[in-house]
N, C-alpha and C positions, 0 to 999 in steps of 0.2 A: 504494500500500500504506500502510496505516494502522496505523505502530508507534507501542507506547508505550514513554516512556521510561526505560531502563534506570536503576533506582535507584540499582546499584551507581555509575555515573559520577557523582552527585548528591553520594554519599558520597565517594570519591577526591576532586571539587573539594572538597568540606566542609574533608576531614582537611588540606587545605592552604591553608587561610584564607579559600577565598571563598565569598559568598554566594550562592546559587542561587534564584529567587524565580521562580517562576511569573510569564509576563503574558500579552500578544497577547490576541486576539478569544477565547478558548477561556476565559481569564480574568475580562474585560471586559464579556460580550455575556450577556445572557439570556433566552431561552434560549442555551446556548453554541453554536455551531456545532460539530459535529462531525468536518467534511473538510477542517479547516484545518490547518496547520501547529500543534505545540506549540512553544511560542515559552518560553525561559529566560533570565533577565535572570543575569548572573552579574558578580560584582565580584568583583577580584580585588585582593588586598593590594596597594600602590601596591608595583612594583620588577620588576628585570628577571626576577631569577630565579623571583619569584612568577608573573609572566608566563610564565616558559618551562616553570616547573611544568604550569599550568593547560593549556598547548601541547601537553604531553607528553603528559596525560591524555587532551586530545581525541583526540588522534592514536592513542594507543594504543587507544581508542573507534573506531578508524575512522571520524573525523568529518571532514569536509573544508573549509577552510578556505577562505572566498567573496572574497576579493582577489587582490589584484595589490601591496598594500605593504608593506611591513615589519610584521609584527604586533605589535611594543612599541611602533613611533609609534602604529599604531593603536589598539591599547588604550590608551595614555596622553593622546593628543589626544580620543578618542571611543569607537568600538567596535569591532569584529571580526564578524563571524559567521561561523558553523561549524556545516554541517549534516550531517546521517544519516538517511535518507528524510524523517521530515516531521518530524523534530525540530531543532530551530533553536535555536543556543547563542548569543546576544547578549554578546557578552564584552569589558568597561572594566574598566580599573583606577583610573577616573577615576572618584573619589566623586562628585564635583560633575554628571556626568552620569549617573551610576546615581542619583542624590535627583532628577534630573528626569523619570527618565525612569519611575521609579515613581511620582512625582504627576502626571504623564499619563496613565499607566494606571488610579490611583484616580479620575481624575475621567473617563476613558474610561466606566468599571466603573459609578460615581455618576448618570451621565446616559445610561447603558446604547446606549452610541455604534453602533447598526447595520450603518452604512455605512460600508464599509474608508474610503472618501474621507473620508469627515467624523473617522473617527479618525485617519488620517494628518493630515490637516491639526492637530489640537488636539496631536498628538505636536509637528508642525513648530514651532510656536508654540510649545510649553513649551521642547520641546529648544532651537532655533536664534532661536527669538526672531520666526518670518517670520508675517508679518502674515494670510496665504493668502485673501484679496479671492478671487482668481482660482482656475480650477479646475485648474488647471494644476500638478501637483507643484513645490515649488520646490525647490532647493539652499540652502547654510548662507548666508547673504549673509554680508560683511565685514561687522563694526560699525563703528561712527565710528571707533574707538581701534585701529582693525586696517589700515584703510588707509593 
């Protein structure tokens, strides 16, 4: 089933500091694909209760929350996602990966990136830094200063 999504919820995150910005292939691709997920990049004020705001909203959205860990490391170290049929909430409170993860998406958008592969990899690479030679999805590697 192919929902769009509800404005109201855009508004609720608004009225509570974060920013909601459109991305994913439906953003990025053109012509856009149609029977993809809508994908929402959403920054949330740095802090806990801003985090549990933003929490409450999905929830009360009946949006469902796609881990297994604590949702403030998650959104503090990287993201969260939180979906409702084909709507997909990407949720940090971490500036520093919401400014990358939107220059991924413009240069996705700028070189009109086709293939989910070839745009996961250029996310991989902005987000984590991973070099993607290989075809193979990769994980966050350690950087030098981390091991």
């Amino acid at each position: 089933m192919n929902i769009e999504i509800d404005t109201d919820i855009v508004a609720a995150l608004q009225a509570e500091g974060c920013e909601v910005t459109p991305c994913g292939s439906r953003v990025t691709c053109d012509p856009p694909p149609v029977n993809t997920d809508q994908d929402y990049l959403v920054l949330v004020p740095p802090g806990e209760d801003d985090v549990t705001s933003a929490v409450g909203i999905l929830g009360d959205y009946k949006f469902l929350w796609e881990s297994s860990e604590h949702y403030q490391t998650e959104a503090a170290d990287g993201f969260m996602s939180w979906r409702k049929d084909n709507v997909n909430m990407i949720v940090t409170s971490n500036p520093e990966f919401a400014w990358k993860h939107r220059a991924a998406t413009a240069l996705c958008k700028r070189l009109n990136l086709q293939t989910k592969a070839d745009r996961i990899a250029l996310f991989q690479a902005v987000l984590y830094g991973n070099d993607c030679t290989s075809n193979e999805t990769p994980v966050k590697p350690l950087l030098p200063w981390e091991t």
